[in-house]
C-alpha positions as CSV (number, residue, x, y, z in Angstrom):
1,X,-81.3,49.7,-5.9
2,X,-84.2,51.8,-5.9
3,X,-85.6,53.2,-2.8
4,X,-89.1,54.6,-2.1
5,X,-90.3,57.8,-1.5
6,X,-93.2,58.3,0.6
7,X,-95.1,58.6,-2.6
8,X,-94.1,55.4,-3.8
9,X,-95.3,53.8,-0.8
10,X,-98.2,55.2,-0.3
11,X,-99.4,54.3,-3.8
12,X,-98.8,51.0,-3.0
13,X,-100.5,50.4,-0.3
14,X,-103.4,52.1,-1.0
15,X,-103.7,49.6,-4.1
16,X,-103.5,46.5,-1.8
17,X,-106.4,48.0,0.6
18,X,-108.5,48.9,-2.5
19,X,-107.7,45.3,-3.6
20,X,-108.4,43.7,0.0
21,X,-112.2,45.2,-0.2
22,X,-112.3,44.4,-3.8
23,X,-111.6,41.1,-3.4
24,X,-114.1,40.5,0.1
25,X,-116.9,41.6,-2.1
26,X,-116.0,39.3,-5.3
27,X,-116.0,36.1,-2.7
28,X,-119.4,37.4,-0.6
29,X,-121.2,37.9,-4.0
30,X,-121.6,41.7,-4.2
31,X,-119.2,41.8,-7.0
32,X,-120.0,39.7,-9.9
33,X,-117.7,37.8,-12.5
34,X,-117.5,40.5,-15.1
35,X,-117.2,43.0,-12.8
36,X,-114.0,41.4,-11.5
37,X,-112.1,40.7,-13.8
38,X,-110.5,43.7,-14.6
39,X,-109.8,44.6,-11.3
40,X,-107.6,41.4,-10.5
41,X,-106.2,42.0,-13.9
42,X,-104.9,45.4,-13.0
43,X,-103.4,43.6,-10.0
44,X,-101.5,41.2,-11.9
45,X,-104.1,38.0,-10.9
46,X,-104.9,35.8,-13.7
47,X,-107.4,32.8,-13.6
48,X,-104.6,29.9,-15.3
49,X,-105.8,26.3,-16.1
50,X,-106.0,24.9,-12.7
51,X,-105.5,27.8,-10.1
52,X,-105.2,31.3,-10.1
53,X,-101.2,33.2,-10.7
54,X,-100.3,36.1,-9.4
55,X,-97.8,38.5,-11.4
56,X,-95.2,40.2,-9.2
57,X,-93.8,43.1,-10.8
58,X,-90.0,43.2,-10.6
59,X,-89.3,46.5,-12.3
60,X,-86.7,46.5,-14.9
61,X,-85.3,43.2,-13.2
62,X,-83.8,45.0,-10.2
63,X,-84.3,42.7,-7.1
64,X,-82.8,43.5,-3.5
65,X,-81.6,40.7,-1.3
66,X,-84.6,41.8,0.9
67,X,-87.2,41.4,-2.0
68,X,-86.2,37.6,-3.3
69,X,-86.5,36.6,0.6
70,X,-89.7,37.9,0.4
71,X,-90.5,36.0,-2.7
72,X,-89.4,33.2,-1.0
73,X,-91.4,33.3,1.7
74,X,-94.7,34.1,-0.5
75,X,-93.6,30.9,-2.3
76,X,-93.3,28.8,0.9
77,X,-96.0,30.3,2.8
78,X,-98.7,30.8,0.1
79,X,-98.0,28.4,-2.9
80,X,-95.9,25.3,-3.8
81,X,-92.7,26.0,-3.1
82,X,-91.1,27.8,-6.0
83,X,-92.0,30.5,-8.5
84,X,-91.3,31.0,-12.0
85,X,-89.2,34.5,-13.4
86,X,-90.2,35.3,-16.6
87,X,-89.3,36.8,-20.0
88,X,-90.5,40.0,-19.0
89,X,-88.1,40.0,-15.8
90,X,-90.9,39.5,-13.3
91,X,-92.2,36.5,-11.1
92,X,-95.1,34.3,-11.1
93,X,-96.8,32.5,-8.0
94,X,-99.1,29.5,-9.9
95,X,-101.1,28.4,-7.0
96,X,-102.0,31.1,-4.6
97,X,-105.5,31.0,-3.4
98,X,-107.7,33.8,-4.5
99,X,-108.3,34.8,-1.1
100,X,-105.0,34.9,0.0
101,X,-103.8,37.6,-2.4
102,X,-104.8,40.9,-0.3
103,X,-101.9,39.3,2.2
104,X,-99.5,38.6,-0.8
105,X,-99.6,41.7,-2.0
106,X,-99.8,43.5,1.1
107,X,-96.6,41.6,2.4
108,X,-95.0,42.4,-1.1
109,X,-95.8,46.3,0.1
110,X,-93.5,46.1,3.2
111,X,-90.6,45.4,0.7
112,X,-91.7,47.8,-1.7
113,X,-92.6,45.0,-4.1
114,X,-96.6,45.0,-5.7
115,X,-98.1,43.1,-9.0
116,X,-99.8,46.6,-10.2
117,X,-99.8,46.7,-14.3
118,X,-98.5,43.2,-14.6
119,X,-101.4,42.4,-16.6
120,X,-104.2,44.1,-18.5
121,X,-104.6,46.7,-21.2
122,X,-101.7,49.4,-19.8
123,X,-98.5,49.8,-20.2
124,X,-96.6,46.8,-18.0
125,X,-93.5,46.7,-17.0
126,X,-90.9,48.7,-18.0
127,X,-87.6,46.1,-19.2
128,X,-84.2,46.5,-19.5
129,X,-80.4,44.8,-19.8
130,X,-79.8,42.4,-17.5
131,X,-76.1,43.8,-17.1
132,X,-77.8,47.6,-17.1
133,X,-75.2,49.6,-14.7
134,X,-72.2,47.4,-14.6
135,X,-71.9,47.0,-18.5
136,X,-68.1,48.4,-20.2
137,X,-70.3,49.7,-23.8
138,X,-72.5,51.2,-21.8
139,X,-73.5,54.9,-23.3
140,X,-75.9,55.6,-20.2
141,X,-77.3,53.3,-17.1
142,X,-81.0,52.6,-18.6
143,X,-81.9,51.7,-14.6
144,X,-82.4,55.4,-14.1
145,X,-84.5,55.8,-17.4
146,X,-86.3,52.5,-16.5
147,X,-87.2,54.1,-13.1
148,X,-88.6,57.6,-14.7
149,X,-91.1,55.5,-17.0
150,X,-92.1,53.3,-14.8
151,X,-93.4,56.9,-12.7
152,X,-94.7,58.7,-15.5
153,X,-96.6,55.1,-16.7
154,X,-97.9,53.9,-13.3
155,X,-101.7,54.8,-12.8
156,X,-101.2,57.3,-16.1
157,X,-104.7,58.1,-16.3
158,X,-104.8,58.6,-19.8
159,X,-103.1,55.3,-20.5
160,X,-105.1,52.9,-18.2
161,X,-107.3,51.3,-20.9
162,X,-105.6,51.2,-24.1
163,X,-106.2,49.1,-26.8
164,X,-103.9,46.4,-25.6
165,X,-101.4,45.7,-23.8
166,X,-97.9,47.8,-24.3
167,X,-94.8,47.0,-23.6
168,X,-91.2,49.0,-23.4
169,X,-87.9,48.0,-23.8
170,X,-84.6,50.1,-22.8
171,X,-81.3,49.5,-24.0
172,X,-78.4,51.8,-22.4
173,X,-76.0,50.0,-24.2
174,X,-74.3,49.9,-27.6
175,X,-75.3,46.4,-28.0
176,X,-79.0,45.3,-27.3
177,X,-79.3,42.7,-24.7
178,X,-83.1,43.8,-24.0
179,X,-84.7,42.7,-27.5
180,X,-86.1,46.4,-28.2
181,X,-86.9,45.6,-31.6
182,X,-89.8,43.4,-30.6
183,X,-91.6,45.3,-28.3
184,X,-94.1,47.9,-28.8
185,X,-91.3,50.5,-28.0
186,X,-87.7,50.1,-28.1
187,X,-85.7,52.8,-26.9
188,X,-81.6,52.8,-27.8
189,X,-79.5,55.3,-26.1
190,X,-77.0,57.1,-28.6
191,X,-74.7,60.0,-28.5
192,X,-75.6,62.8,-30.6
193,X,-73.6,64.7,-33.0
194,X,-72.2,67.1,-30.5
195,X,-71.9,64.3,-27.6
196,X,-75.2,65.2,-26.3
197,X,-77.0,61.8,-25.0
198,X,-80.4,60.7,-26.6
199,X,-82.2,57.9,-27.9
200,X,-83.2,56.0,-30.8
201,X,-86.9,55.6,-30.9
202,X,-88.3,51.8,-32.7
203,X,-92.3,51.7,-32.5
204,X,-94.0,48.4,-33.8
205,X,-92.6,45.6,-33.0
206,X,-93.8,42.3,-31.0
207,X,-94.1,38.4,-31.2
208,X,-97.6,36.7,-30.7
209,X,-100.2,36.3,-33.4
210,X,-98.2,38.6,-36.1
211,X,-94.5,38.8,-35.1
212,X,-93.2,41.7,-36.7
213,X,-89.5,44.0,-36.4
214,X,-90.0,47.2,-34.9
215,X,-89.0,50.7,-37.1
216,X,-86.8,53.1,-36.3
217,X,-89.4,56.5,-36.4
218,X,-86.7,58.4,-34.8
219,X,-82.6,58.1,-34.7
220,X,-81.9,61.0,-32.4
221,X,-84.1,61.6,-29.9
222,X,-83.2,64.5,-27.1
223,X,-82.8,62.9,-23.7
224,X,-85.2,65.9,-22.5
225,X,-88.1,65.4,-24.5
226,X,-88.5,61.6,-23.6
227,X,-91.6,61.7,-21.8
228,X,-93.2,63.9,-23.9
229,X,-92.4,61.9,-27.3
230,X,-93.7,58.7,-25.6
231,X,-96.7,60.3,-24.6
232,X,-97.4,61.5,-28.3
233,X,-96.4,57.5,-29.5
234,X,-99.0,56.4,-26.8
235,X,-101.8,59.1,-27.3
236,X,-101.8,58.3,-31.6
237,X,-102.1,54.7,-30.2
238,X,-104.8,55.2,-28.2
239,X,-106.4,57.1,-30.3
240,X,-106.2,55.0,-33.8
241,X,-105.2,51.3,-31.9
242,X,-108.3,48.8,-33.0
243,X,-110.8,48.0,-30.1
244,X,-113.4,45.9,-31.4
245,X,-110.5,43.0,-32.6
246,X,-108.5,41.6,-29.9
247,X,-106.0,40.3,-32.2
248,X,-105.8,43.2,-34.2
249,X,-105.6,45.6,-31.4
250,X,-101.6,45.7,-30.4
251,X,-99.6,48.9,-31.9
252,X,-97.6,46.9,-34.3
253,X,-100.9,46.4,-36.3
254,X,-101.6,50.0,-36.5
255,X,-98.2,50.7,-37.9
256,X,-98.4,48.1,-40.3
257,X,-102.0,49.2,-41.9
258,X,-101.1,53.1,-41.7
259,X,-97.5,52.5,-43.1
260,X,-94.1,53.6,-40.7
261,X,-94.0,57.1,-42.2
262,X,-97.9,58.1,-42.0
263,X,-97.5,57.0,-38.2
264,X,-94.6,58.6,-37.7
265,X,-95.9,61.7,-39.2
266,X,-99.2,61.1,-36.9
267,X,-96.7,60.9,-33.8
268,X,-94.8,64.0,-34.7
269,X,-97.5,66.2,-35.0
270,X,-98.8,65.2,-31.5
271,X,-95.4,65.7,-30.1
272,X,-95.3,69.2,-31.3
273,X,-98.2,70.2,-29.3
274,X,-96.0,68.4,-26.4
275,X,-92.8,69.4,-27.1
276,X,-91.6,72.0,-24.2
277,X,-94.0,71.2,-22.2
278,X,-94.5,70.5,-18.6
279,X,-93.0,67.1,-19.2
280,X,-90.4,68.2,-20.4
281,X,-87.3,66.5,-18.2
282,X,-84.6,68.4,-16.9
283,X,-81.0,67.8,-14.8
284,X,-82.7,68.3,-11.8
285,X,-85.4,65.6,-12.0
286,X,-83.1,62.9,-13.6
287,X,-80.4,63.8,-10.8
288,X,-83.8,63.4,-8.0
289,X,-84.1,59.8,-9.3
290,X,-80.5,59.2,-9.6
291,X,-80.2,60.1,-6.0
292,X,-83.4,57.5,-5.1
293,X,-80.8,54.3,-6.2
294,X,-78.4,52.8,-3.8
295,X,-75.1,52.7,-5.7
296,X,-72.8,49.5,-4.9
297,X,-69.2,51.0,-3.0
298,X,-66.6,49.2,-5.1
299,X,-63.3,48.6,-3.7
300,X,-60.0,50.0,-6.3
301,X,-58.7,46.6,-7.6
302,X,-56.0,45.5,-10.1
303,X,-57.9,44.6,-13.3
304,X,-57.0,41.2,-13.1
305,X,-57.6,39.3,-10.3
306,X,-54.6,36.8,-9.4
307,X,-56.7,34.4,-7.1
308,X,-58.8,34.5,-10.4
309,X,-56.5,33.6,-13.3
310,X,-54.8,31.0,-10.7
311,X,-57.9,29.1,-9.9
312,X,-58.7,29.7,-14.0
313,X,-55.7,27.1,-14.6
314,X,-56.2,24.5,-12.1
315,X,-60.1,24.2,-12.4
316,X,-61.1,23.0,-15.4
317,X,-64.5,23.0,-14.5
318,X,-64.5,26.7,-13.1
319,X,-63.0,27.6,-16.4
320,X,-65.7,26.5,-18.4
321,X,-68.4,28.0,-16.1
322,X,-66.5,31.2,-16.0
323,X,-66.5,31.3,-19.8
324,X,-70.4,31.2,-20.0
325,X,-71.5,32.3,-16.9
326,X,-68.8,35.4,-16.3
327,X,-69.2,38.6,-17.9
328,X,-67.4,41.6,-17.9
329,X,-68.0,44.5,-15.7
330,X,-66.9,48.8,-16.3
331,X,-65.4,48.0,-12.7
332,X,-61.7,46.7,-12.9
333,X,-61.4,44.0,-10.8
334,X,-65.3,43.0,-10.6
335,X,-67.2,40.5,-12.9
336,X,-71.1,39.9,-13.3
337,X,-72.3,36.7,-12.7
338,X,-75.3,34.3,-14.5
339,X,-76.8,31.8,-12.3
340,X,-78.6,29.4,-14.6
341,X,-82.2,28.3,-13.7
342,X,-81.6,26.1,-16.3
343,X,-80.4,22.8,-15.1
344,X,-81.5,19.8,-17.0
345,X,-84.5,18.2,-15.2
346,X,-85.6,21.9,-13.9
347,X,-88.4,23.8,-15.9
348,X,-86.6,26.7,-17.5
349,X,-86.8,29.7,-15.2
350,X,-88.4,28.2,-11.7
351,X,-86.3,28.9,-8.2
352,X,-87.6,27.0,-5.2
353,X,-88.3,28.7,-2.1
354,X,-84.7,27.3,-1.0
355,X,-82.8,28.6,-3.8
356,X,-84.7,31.8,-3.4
357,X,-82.9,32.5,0.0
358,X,-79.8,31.1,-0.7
359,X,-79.4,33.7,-3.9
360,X,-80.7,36.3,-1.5
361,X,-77.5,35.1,1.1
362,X,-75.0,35.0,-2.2
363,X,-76.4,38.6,-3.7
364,X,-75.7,39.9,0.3
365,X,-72.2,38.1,0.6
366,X,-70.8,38.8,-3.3
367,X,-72.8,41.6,-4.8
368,X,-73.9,44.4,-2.2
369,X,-77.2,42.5,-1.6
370,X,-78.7,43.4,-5.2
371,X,-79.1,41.2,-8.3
372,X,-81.1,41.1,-11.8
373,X,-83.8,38.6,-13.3
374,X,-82.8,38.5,-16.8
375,X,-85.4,38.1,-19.9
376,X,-83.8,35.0,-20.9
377,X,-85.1,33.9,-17.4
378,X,-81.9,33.6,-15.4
379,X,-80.1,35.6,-12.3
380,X,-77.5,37.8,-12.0
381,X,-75.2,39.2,-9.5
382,X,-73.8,42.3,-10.8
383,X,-71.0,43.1,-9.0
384,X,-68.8,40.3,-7.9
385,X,-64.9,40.8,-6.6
386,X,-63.0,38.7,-9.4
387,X,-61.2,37.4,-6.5
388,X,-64.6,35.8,-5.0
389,X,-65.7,34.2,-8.4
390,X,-64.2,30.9,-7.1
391,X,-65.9,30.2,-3.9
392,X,-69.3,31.7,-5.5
393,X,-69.1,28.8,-8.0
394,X,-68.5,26.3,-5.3
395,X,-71.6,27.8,-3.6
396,X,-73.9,27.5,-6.9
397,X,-72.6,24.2,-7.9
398,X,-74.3,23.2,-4.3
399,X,-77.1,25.1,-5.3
400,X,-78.0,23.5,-8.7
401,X,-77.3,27.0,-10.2
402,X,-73.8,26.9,-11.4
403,X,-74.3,25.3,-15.0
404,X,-72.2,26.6,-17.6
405,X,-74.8,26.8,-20.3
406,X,-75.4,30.4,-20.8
407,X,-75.9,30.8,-24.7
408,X,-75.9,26.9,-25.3
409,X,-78.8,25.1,-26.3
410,X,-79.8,24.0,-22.8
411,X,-80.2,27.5,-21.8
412,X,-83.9,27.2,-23.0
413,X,-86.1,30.0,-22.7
414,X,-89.4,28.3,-22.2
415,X,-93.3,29.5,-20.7
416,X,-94.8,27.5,-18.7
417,X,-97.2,26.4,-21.5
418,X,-99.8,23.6,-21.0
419,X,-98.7,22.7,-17.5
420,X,-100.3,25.7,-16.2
421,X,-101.8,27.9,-18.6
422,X,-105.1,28.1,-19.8
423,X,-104.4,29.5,-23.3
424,X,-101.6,27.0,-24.3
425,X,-101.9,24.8,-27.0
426,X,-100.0,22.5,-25.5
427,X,-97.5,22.1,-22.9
428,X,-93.5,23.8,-23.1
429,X,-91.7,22.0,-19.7
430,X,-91.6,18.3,-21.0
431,X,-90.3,19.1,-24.4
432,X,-87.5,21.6,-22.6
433,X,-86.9,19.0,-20.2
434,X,-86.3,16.4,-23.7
435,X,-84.1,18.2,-25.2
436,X,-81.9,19.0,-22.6
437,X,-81.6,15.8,-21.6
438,X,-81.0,14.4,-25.0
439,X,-77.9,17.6,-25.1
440,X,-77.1,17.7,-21.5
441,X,-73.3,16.3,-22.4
442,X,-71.4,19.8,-22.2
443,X,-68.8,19.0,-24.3
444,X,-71.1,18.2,-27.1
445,X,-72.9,22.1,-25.9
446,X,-69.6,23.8,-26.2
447,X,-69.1,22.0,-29.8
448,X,-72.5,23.3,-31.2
449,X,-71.6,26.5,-29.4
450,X,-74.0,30.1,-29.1
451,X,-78.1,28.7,-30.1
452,X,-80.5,30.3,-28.6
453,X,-83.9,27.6,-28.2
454,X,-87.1,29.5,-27.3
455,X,-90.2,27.3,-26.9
456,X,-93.8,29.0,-26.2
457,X,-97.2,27.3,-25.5
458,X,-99.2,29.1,-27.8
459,X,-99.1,32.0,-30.3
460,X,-98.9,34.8,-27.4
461,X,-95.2,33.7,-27.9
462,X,-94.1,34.5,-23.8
463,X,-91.2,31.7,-24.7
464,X,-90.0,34.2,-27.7
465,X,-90.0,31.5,-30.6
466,X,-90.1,33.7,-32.7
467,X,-86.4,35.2,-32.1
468,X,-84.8,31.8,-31.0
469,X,-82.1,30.5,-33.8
470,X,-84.5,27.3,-33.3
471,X,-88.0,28.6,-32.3
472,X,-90.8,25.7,-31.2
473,X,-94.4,26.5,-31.2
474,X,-97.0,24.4,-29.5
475,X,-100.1,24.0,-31.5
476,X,-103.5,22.2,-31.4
477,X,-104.5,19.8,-34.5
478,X,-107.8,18.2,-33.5
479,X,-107.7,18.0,-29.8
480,X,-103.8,17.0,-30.0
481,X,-100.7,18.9,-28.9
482,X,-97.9,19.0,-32.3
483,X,-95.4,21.5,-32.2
484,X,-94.2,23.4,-35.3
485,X,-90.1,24.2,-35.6
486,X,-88.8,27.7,-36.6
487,X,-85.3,28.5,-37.8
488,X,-83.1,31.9,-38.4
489,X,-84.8,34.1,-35.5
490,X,-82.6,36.5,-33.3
491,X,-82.8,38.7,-31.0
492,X,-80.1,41.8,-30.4
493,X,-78.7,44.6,-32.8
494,X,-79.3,42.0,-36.0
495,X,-82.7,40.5,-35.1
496,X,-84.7,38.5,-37.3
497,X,-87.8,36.3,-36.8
498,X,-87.5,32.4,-37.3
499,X,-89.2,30.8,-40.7
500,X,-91.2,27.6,-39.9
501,X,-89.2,24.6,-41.8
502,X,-93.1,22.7,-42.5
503,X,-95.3,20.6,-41.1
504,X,-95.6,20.0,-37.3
505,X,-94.2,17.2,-35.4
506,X,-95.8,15.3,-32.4
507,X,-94.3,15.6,-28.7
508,X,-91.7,12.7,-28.9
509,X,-90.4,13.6,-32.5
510,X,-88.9,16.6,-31.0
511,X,-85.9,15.7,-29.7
512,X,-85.0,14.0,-33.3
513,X,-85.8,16.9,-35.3
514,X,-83.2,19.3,-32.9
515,X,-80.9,16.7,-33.2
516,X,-81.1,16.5,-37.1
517,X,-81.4,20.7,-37.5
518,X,-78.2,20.7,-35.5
519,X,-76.1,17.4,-37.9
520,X,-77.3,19.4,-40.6
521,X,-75.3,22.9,-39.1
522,X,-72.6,21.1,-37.6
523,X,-71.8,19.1,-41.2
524,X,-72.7,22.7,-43.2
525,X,-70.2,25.3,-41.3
526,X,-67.5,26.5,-42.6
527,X,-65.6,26.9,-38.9
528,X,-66.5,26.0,-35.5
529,X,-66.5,30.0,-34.9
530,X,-69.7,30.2,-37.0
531,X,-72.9,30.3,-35.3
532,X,-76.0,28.3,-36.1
533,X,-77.5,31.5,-36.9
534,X,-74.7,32.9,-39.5
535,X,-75.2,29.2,-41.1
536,X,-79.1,29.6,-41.2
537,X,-78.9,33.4,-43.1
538,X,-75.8,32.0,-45.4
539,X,-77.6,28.9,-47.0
540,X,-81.4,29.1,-45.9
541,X,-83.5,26.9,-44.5
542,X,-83.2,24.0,-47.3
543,X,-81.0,22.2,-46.5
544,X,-82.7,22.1,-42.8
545,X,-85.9,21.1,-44.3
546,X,-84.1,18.3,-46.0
547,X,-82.7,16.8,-43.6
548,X,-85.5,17.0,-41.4
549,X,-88.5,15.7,-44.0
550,X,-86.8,14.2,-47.1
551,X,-88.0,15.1,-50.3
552,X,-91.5,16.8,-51.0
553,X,-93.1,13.5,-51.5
554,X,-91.8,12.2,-47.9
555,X,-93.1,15.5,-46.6
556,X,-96.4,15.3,-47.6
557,X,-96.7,11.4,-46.4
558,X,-95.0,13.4,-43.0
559,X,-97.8,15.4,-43.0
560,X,-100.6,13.1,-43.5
561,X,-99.6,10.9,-41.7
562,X,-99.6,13.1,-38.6
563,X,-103.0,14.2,-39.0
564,X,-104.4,10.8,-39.5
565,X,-102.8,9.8,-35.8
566,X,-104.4,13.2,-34.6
């Protein structure tokens, strides 16, 4: 776990006191409207359909025992009762009064917790592996790198007003579990020819409006020149990136309309005015920040845990959680562990107050009082004794956080669209909550097997439709809410974005058309090892479409028929 230096903390509370005035002179009337908004934006406080939320920034998903009790307590103390972890491994408060933030935040600041660059035109935060640290094909631990951006990004003058928002994505691994190649930058670490560590630099990809795969602009990138070769992507960004088109503005638009190779010839001949420079990194300040993290002191255990395999074969039930919700950890003898916020009946990725603490009292019993908020919106405890994996299950089960769904279909990653947001098209929570129900048999789950379901409120795609292997869209036809169905996206080393299968489909045809997208795999694979996805990129989306509208007559009737009821 990260701990502060007096810098750190100093920065952080200054913001809250600069806040605290900020906000007394919004509510007396000496600032106006216009005036605040981007302040309150820079603090992470957006203005949602029926209440202000707050964005807390969790950086890189690394939460202390300490921190999710203070979450907890902002959540009992200062909203409803619960908060909602997102896809960008952070946590939003939907109901906090406006003039109660200046005491959220500055309570966040005694745990070393704030909401700065959650929101607005900067460069948020920095995301990462949910297993970063404990992972076995691990090349290096991204937390480290995760940490160094986050300093070199936070209150970068130069960077405070870019175009648009900009996002980064670190994967330490040889397999990417942090989606990199949809985010403005994607960062891979690699081995170089001689062993030297680097990283593969992606630029240009995102979701929203215009979802696009980011491109490689560099394979081998020295470790020592990181800084320096992100400040020459962001500085040909912020020099070119649109400013008068909101929706034109993000850097995977630039990209696109000055081709990969003219922008990556624009970013290498900034970088050689960079290169060597004063930001140039060395041992010594990566070993300054290595030495800032709290390191878990594992015990030497056999590699196998008996009291694991034993309770393995006499529990069925901890089997099958412990096939979807156990990973494996570079520690012999230790495991990571998924808790699912995504138990049927529960919007996808809310915790209540309760749960809050009671994680906080598992992460402090089983995993050295740290865990992770993962982008698919669960938790994690890293670093869990094999030999305690049976009473931890006992204690989730209790907790409503011990289904074995992870990488099923009711493991939804879902925004919290209509319910609360002011820019959805309609809302994401009742159509989870649909089709889990209408899946929730776990046998049937563990038949379809690995589908990944994203479902987002609105184009800005925070649900990630675009990389589910089913992707569903809310959208507005004439003052009604219809949601359009994608097929064939991923996320990972082989990502792809979904194609829609046609015309969109009112809130309680949803349910049927999963059902019948998922008749139509089961009936076309060739094996039950072979994924909805692999089916999808064998035979196309046909077939789907088929079964879903009929012929092309039926479809069009489909169609008009819908619009006429809108």
């Amino acid at each position: 776990m990260y701990q502060y230096d007096a810098i750190d903390q100093q920065l952080v509370d200054e913001r809250v006191a600069q806040f605290r005035d900020q906000t007394r002179r919004f509510l007396a009337g000496a600032l106006s409207e216009d005036n605040f908004r981007p302040l309150r934006l820079q603090n992470g406080l957006y203005i949602q359909r029926f209440a202000p939320m707050l964005r807390v920034a969790i950086p890189y998903g690394l939460l202390s025992s300490k921190q999710l009790r203070a979450l907890a307590y902002i959540a009992r103390k200062w909203d409803r009762g619960s908060g909602h972890f997102s896809t960008r491994q952070n946590i939003q408060f939907n109901w906090p009064k406006l003039e109660d933030v200046p005491d959220i935040l500055a309570h966040l600041a005694t745990v070393q917790m704030h909401a700065i660059q959650t929101s607005g035109n900067c460069i948020r935060n920095t995301t990462t592996d949910h297993l970063a640290g404990v992972a076995p094909d691990e090349i290096v631990d991204p937390l480290v790198w995760c940490e160094l951006i986050r300093q070199w990004s936070t209150f970068h003058p130069e960077f405070a007003y870019l175009p648009r928002k900009f996002k980064i994505a670190v994967s330490g691994a040889e397999h990417d579990r942090a989606a990199i190649q949809v985010h403005d930058i994607g960062l891979q670490a690699v081995r170089g020819a001689d062993g030297e560590t680097g990283f593969r630099v992606l630029v240009g990809g995102g979701l929203g409006r215009t979802p696009i795969i980011g491109t490689v602009i560099r394979e081998f990138l020295p470790w020592q020149h990181l800084l320096s070769y992100l400040e020459a992507i962001l500085r040909v960004y912020n020099r070119h990136g649109r400013r008068d088109n909101k929706y034109k503005a993000r850097i995977k638009i630039l990209v696109k309309e000055t081709t990969p190779a003219v922008f990556r010839e624009q970013v290498e001949a900034e970088w050689a005015q960079l290169k060597d420079g004063p930001i140039t990194l060395t041992a010594a300040e990566i070993a300054r920040i290595e030495r800032r993290f709290t390191r878990p002191q594992y015990q030497k255990l056999d590699a196998l845990s008996v009291q694991y395999t034993q309770a393995l074969a006499r529990e069925p039930g901890f089997a099958r959680w412990a096939g979807r919700n156990v990973h494996a950890h570079k520690q012999p003898g230790y495991a990571a562990v998924t808790l699912s916020l995504k138990k049927t009946g529960v919007p996808p990725g809310d915790a209540t107050a309760e749960q809050m603490d009671a994680v906080a009292d598992l992460a402090g019993r089983y995993s050295f009082g740290e865990l992770r908020v993962s982008h698919e919106q669960n938790l994690i405890l890293s670093d869990v004794r094999q030999s305690d994996l049976y009473a931890l299950w006992q204690e989730a089960k209790a907790l409503g956080l011990a289904t074995p769904n992870i990488g099923l279909i009711s493991n939804i990653i879902a925004c919290p669209g209509g319910d609360f947001c002011s820019l959805a098209n309609a809302k994401s929570i009742p159509v989870a909550e649909a089709i889990q129900r209408r899946f929730d048999d776990l046998d049937y789950q563990h038949d379809i097997g690995e589908l990944d379901l994203n479902i987002s409120g609105c184009m800005n795609s925070c649900g990630h439709h675009h990389v589910g292997h089913i992707g569903i869209l809310g959208v507005d036809k004439q003052g009604a809410e219809f949601y359009q169905v994608s097929i064939g996206g991923a996320q990972g080393n082989a990502a792809s974005l979904g194609k829609v299968i046609g015309p969109s489909f009112a809130q309680d045809e949803v349910p049927d058309v999963i059902e019948k997208l998922i008749q139509t795999y089961l009936a076309q694979r060739d094996s039950e090892e072979e994924r909805f996805i692999d089916v999808v990129r064998r035979i196309g989306i046909e077939p789907f479409k088929e079964s879903v509208y009929g012929n092309a007559h039926q479809k069009r009737e489909h169609r008009d028929r819908r619009l006429a009821a809108a």
